[in-house]
C-alpha positions as CSV (number, residue, x, y, z in Angstrom):
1,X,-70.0,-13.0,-2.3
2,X,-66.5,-11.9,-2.9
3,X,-65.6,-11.0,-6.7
4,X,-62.3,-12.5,-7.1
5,X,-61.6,-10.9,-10.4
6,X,-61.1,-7.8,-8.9
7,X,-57.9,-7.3,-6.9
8,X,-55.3,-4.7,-5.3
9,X,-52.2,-6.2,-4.1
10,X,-49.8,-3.9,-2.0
11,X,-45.9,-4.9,-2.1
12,X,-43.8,-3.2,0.5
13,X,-39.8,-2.8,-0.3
14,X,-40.9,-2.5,-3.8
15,X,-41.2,0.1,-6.5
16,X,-40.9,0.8,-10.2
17,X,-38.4,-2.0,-10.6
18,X,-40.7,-4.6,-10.1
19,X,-44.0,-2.8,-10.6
20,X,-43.4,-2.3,-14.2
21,X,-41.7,-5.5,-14.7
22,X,-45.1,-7.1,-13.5
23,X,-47.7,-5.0,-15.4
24,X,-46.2,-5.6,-18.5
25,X,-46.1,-9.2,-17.7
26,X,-50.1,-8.8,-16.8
27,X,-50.9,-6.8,-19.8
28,X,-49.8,-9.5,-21.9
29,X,-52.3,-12.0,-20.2
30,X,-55.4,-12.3,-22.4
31,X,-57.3,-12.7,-19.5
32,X,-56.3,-9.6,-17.5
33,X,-58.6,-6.9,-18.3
34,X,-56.5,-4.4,-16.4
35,X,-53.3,-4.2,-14.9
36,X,-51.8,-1.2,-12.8
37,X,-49.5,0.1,-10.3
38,X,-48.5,3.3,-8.6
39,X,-45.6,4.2,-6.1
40,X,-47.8,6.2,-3.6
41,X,-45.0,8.2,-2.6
42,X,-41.3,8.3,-3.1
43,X,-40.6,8.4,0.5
44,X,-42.6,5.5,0.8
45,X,-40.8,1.8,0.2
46,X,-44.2,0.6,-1.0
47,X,-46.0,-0.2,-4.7
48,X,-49.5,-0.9,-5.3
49,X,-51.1,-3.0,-7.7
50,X,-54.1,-3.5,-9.4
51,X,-55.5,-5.8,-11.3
52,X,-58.8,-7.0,-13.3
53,X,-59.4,-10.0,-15.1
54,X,-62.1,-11.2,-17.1
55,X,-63.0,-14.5,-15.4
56,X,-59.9,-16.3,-13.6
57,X,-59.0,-15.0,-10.0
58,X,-56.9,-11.7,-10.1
59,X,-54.7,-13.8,-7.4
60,X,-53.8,-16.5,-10.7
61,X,-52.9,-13.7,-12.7
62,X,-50.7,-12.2,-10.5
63,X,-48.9,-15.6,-9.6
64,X,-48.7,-16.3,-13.8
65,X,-47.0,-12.7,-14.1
66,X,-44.2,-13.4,-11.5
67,X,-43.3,-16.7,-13.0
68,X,-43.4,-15.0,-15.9
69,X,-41.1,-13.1,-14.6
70,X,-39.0,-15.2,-13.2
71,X,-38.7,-16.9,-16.3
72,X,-37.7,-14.1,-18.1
73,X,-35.0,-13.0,-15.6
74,X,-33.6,-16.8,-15.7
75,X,-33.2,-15.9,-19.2
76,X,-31.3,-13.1,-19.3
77,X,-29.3,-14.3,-16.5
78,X,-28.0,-17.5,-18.9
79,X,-27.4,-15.3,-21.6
80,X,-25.4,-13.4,-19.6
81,X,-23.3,-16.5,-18.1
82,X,-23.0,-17.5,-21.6
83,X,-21.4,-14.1,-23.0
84,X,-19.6,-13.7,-19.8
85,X,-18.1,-17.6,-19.9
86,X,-17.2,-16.6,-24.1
87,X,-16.0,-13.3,-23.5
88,X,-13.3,-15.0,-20.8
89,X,-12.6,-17.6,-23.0
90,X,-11.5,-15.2,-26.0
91,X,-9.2,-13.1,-23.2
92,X,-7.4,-16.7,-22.5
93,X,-7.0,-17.2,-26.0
94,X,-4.5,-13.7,-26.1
């Protein structure tokens, strides 16, 4: 029997970026018991994750922290159409 709670996840290109990003986005799940990473070694393009829940598959966790995610960086991305689109807007107004 496999205990799907329990789960290390290894992301290669990836580093401190997005391994941050996603452990905060884990740590705020109620259900993740844990949530790691570590950047082996800087000469190494790879990140490692880790993550323990306390009942849902680590595998849902990790999928609810990257569209977390990717809500979050929609977000700021309209904000920052929106200030870019009024900040051109007051420049045509001179």
């Amino acid at each position: 029997m496999t205990d799907t709670t329990n789960a290390t996840v290894v992301f290669h290109g990836e580093d401190h970026t997005l391994g941050n990003a996603l452990r905060y986005c884990l740590a705020r799940d109620e259900e993740v018991d844990f949530a790691g990473y570590t950047v082996p070694h800087p000469a190494e393009s790879r990140m490692v994750v880790r993550i323990q829940t306390n009942g849902i598959p680590a595998a849902t966790a990790l999928h609810r922290a990257a569209d977390t995610l990717e809500n979050i960086a929609d977000d700021i991305l309209d904000k920052f159409n929106t200030a870019l689109n009024d900040f051109e807007e007051d420049e045509d107004a001179f």
